[in-house]
GUDOMAR-997673 format. One line per field, with one value per residue (C-alpha): residue number from 1; residue in three letters; x, y, z. Coordinates in steps of 0.001 Angstrom, whole numbers, plus 500000, padded with zeros to 6 digits. Layout:
num = [NUM/...] $
residu = [ALA/...] $
x = [X/...] $
y = [Y/...] $
z = [Z/...] $
REM end
This chain:
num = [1/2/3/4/5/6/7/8/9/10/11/12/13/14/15/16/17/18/19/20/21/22/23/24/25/26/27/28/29/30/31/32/33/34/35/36/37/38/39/40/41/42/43/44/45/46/47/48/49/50/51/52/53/54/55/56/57/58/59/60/61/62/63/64/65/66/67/68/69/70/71/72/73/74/75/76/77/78/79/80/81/82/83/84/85/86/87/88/89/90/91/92/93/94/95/96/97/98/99/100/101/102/103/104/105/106/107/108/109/110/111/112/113/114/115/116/117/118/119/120/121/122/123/124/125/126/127/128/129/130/131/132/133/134/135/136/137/138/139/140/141/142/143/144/145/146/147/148/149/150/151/152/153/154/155/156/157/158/159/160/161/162/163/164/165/166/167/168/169/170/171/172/173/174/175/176/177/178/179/180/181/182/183/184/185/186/187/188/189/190/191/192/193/194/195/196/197/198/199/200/201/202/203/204/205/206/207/208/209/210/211/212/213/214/215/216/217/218/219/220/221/222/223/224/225/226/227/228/229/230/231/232/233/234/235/236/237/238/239/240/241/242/243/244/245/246/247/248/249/250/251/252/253/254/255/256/257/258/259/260/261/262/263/264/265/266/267/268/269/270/271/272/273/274/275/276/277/278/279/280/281/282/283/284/285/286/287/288/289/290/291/292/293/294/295/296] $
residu = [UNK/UNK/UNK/UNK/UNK/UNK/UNK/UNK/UNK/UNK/UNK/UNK/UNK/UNK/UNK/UNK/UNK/UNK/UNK/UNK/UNK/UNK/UNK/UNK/UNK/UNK/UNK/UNK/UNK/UNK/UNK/UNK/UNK/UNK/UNK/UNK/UNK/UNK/UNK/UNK/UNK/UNK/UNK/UNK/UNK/UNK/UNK/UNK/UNK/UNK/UNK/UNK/UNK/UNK/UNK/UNK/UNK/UNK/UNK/UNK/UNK/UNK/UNK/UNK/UNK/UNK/UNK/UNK/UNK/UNK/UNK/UNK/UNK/UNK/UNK/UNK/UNK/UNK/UNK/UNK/UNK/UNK/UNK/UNK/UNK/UNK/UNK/UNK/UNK/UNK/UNK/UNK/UNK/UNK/UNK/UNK/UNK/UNK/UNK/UNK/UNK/UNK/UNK/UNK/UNK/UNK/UNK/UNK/UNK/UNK/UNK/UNK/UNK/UNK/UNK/UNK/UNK/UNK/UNK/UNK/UNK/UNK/UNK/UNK/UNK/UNK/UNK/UNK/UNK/UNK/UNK/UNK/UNK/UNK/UNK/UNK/UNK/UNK/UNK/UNK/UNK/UNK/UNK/UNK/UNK/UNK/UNK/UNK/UNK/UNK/UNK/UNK/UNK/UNK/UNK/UNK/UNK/UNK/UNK/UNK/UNK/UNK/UNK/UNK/UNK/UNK/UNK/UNK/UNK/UNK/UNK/UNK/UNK/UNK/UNK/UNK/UNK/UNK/UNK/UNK/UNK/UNK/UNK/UNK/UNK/UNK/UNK/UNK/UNK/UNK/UNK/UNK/UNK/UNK/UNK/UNK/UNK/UNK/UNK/UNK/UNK/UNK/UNK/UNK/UNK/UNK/UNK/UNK/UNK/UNK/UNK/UNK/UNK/UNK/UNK/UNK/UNK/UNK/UNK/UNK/UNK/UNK/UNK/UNK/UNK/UNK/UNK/UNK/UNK/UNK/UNK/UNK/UNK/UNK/UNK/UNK/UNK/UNK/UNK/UNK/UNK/UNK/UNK/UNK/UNK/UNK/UNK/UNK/UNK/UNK/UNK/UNK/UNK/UNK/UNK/UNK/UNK/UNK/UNK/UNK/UNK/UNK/UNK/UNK/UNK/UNK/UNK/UNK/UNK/UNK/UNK/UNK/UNK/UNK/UNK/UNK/UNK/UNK/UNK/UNK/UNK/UNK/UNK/UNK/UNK/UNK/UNK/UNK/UNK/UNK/UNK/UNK/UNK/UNK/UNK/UNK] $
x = [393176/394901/398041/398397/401216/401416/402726/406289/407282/408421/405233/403455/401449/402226/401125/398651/394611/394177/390492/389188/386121/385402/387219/386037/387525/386829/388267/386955/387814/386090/383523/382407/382161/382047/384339/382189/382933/385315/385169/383766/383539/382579/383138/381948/381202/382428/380519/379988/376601/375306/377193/376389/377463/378236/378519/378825/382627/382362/383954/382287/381792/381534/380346/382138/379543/380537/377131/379319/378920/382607/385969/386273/389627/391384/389214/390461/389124/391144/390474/391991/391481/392046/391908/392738/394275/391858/389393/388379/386959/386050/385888/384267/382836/379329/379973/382697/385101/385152/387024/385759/387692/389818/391414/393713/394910/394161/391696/393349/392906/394792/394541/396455/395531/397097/396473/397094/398264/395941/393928/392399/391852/390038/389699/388026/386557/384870/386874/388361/387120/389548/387344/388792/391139/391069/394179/394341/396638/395878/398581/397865/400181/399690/401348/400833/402354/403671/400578/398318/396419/395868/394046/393863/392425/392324/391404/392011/389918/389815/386235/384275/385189/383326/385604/385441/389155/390601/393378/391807/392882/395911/397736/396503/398811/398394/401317/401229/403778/403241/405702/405805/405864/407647/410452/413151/410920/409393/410665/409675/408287/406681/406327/404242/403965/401655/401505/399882/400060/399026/399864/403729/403492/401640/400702/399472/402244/404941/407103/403692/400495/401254/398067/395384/393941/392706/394925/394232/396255/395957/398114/398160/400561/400303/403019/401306/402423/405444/406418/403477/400749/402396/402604/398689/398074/399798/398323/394723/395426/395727/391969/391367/392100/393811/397611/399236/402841/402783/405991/407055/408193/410898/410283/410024/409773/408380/405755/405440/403744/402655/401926/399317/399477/397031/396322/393394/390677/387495/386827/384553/387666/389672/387257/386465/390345/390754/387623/389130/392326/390278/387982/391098/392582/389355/388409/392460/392920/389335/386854/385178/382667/383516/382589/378841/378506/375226/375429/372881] $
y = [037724/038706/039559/038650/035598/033403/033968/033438/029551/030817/032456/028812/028548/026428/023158/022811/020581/019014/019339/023034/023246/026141/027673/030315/031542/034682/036646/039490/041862/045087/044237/047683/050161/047964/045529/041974/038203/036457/033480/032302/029668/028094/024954/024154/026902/030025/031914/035329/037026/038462/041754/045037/049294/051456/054450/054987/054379/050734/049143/045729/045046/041229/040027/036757/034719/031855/029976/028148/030803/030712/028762/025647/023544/022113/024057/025697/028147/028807/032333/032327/036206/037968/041050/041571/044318/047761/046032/047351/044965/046009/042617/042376/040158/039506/039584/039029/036316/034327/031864/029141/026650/024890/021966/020055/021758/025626/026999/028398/030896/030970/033503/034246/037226/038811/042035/042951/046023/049190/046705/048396/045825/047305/044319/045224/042396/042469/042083/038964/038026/035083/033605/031309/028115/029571/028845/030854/031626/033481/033125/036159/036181/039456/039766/043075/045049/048470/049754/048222/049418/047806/048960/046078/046706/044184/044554/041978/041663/039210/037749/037297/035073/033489/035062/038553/038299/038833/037198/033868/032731/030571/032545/034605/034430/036923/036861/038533/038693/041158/040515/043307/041647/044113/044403/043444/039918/039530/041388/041234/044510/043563/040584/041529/039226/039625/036996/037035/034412/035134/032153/032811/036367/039536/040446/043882/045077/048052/046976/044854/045918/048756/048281/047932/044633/045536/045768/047107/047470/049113/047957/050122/049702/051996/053646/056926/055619/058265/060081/063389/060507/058728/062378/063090/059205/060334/063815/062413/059621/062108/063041/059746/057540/054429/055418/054846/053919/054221/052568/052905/050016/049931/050419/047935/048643/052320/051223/051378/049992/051483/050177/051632/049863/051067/049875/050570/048588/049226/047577/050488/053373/051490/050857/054821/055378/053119/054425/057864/056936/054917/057868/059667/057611/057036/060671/061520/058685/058096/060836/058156/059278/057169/053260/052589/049348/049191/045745/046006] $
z = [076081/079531/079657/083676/083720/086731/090070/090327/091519/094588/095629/095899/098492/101319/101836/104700/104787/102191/101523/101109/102718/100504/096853/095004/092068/089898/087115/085974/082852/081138/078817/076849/079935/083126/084434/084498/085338/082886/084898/087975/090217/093094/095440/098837/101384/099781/096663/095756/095550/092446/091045/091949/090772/093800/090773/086717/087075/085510/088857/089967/093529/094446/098404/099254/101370/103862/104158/107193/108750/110498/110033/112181/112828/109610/107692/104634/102386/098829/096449/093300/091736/088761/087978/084020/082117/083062/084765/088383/090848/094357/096862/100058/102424/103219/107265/109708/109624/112418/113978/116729/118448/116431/118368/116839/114164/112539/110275/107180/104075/100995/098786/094949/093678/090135/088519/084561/083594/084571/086991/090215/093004/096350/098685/101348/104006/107437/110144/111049/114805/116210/119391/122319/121461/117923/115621/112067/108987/106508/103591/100912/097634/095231/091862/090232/086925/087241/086524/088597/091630/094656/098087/101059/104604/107116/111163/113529/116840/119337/120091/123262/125812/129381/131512/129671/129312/125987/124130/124404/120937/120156/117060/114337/111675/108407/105841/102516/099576/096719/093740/090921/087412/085147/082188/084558/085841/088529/091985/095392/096396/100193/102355/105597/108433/111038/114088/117364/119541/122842/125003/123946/126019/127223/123854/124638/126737/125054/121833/120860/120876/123383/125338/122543/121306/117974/115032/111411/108497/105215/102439/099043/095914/093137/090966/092407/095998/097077/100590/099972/100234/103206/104819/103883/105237/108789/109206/108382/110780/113438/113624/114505/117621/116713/117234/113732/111786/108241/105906/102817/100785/098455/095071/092337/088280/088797/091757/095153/097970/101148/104876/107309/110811/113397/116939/118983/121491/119120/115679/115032/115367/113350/110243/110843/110023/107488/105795/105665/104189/101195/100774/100447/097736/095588/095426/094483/091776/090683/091371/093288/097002/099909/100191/101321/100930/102407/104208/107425] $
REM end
């Protein structure tokens, strides 16, 4: 049985629609030398594809498919995930996630996500591609144990307009809480809050976006998380062209999380960086080649 408790009460999430479109949950734990579904479910327009082995390491790699095809206004999507004690689940996306028009009120995600102790989590999705008039949030709340692993990338683009202009979207809004469950209760270790709303201002001007109008982020938390891996983070950033900010979080019953920011005006630099840095860590902790997910 898994040891994961609940998220805390105050890591609820918000109120919002009221009718997913799409909810997907899965929980998966080690059964002899792979980590396989415990649970799984599915509602609506959101389901995973079959399981798959990138290597003999025993992690499980899931696709989460939108047969929709995109998010549409009031839509919401809700992912419930668990990763149990030792199990190692890699999560990805079967394309992009985009994001029409969504008059009269925004498209939403909510995702819980808790790992048990010794529980690896790579999550990994396509970009998210917010098109004209679109309106999104995208509320993310992590609970981990001092033991666990997580890895989360994320890029943000903006999507093709008529007029060739960009920034056509209303807000993208991407807020995520990670709360460390140890001996002492459970602590907040990050909250990260990402919004862009264009119409408010000139988004890519200095102090913002500083020009660029791509934006990808790299969150990791691990108990192996310390200044030497920020400092390897930053110089490997440097052979790359997205300009780049790494952070440290505080630390929270032994672990640690750590913030990659990157800015840059093409999706395909940015998954090149992020790419490296996740090679990095799953040849350092794992013995593990580079992703290849093999998608087109």
């Amino acid at each position: 049985m898994s040891t994961t408790a609940a998220p805390a009460p105050e890591a609820v999430i918000p109120s919002g629609p009221a009718s997913p479109m799409g909810r997907l949950e899965l929980r998966v734990a080690v059964r002899g030398q792979r980590s396989v579904a415990a649970h799984q479910y599915h509602q609506g327009a959101l389901r995973v594809l079959r399981p798959h082995y990138l290597d003999d390491s025993g992690q499980v790699c899931y696709v989460v498919v939108n047969p929709g095809g995109a998010y549409l206004g009031a839509d919401l999507f809700v992912l419930d995930i668990e990763v149990q004690d030792g199990a190692d689940l890699l999560l990805t996306t079967q394309s992009a996630t985009k994001v029409y028009r969504t008059p009269g009120s925004y498209a939403e995600q909510r995702m819980a996500v808790r790992l048990g102790e010794g529980a690896r989590l790579e999550l990994m999705p396509d970009q998210l591609i917010a098109y004209r008039e679109a309106s999104y949030r995208q509320h993310t709340h992590i609970t981990v144990r001092p033991t666990s692993s997580l890895v989360m990338a994320e890029v943000v683009t903006p999507g093709w307009s008529p007029d060739g202009a960009a920034f056509r979207y209303e807000e993208v809004r991407l807020r995520t809480s990670i709360r460390v469950e140890g001996p002492d209760g459970i602590r907040l270790l990050a909250l990260d809050n990402l919004l862009v709303r264009p119409p408010a201002g000139d988004v890519t001007g200095l102090g913002f976006m500083e020009g660029f109008s791509h934006v990808g982020s790299l969150l990791v938390v691990d108990p192996r998380v310390d200044q030497a891996l920020a400092d390897d983070l930053h110089a490997l950033a440097q052979d790359h062209d997205p300009r780049t900010g790494i952070s440290l979080t505080r630390t929270a019953s032994g672990t640690t999380g750590l913030v990659l920011r990157a800015l840059s005006n093409s999706t395909g630099e940015l998954n090149n960086l992020l790419a490296a840095c996740t090679s990095l860590l799953r040849k350092r902790w794992h013995g593990q080649e580079p992703l290849n997910l093999r998608k087109h």
